[in-house]
C-alpha positions, 0 to 999 in steps of 0.5 A: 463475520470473518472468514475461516480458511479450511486448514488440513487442505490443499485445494478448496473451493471456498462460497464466499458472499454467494461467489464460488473462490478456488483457493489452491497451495493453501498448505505451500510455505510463503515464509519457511522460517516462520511456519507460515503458508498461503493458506495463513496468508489467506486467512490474514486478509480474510480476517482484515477484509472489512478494513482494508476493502474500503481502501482499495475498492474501486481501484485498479490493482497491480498484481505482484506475485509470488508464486512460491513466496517469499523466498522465490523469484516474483513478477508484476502483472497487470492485466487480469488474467483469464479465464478469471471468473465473471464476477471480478471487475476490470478496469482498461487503463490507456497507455499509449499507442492503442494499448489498453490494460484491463486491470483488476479490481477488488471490489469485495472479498471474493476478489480479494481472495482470489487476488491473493490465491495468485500468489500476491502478497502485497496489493498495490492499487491505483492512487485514482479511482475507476471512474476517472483514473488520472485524478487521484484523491490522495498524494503521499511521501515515501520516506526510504531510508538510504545506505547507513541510515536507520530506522529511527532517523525514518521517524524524524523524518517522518516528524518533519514532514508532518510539521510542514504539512501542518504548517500548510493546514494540510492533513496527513496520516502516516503508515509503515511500510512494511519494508523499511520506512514509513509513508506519509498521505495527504488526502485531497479533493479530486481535481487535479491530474497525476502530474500536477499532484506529482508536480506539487509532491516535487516543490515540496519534497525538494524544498524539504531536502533543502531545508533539512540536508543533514537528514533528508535528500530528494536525490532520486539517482542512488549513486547521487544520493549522500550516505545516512539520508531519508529519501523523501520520494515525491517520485512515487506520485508519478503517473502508473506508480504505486505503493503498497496498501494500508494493511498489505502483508510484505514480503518481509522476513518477519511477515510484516504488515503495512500499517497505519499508526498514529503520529504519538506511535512514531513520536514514542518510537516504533518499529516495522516488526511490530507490525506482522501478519499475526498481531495486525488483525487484533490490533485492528478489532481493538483500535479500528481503522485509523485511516477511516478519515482518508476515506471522508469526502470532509476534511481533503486538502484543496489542492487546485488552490495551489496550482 
């Protein structure tokens, strides 16, 4: 059952699955131009819980917030902070020279609630999980449009990449990102470390640009990088990098939503404001979670072949 928001209030504490969440500023606007405040922002993820949880449940979370959105200055974070209540978990992630992070970790909607109440409007969870967080379960491609290339030039893009990876036999699903551009996973069994998942996403990526240089580039370096090309960011698969998730809200001007779509949509042609805070919801209850496959221990690609 979805969760309702209280409108008409500012602060409340909402029981939720047995758990007491303080929801704060829920009447501040996070989008001015489009009538949206946190409490609207709120009510989405209530309303995408049973989709989104399983993405991201088990995973060690970066918190970007906005406390006065979108609008407004914005800061990373990631240990939990405190007092926090009991009930969200953690996750100590070392990095180095005796510094552990606890990071937080969604576990269910209470903790998806309070995440957002901070003020975060996208969630940027860890690519592995909990129990071993150096060996992830996907890699992915972030396709990033670079000066003078439009959206449709994303699309081909992104066309490309899924016809080598079918030429691998390897399974990819796409997403928008909500920005500007489109990701690209590849679920994969659990084995190899971040590095070497990096190292594979790198060959490939770079032998993509290579392949297709009047449309792609693996430049990293911004001023290196030729105008009207698709970055395919194999960079993204680096230790401690993240993305934002399937269903994550951005801090777009129009409220757009993170998206899972199907190959035959990007083929069509689509656009990231189709995808918004307000449609994504009904979009779900009609056509499911097309990224359930993701979460199948059936169907990964064995990449430990390979290295």
């Amino acid at each position: 059952m979805t969760l309702t928001i209280p409108r008409g209030e500012d602060n409340v504490i909402l029981t939720v699955d047995r758990k007491d969440v303080r929801l704060t500023n829920l009447r501040k606007m996070f989008w001015p131009e489009l009538g949206l405040t946190k409490g609207d922002l709120l009510q989405y993820y209530a309303s995408v819980a049973d989709a989104l949880l399983p993405h991201v449940r088990d995973r060690a979370m970066v918190m970007k917030r906005y406390p006065h959105g979108v609008s407004g200055a914005f800061f990373f974070m990631k240990r939990a902070p405190t007092p926090r209540p009991a009930w969200i978990e953690t996750c100590g992630i070392d990095h180095g020279s005796d510094k552990v992070i606890d990071f937080p970790v969604i576990q269910d909607r209470a903790a998806l609630l309070w995440v957002i109440n901070l003020g975060c409007i996208d969630l940027n969870p860890w690519y592995a999980r909990i129990d071993d967080v150096d060996r992830p379960d996907y890699l992915h491609f972030d396709l990033d449009p670079g000066a003078g290339a439009a959206f449709e030039r994303v699309l081909e893009a992104g066309l490309v990449v899924r016809e080598a990876l079918d030429a691998l036999k390897i399974p990819s699903f796409v997403k928008t990102t909500g920005s500007k551009g489109l990701h690209v996973y590849t679920p994969i069994v659990r084995g190899p470390v971040q590095k070497d998942v990096w190292t594979f996403a790198k060959a490939l990526g770079q032998a993509l640009a290579a392949r297709h240089p009047a449309l792609l580039t693996a430049e990293y370096r911004v001023a290196k990088r030729p105008p009207g090309r698709v970055l395919v960011d194999y960079n993204q698969n680096a230790w401690g990098r993240t993305l934002a998730s399937i269903y994550s809200v951005r801090p777009h001007p129009a409220a757009a939503v993170s998206t899972p779509v199907t190959w035959n949509e990007v083929e069509r042609g689509i656009r990231i404001e189709d995808f918004t805070l307000r449609n994504v919801p009904a979009r779900i209850a009609k056509r499911g979670d097309l990224w359930k496959p993701l979460l199948r221990a059936r169907g990964r690609f064995n990449l430990g072949r390979y290295l």
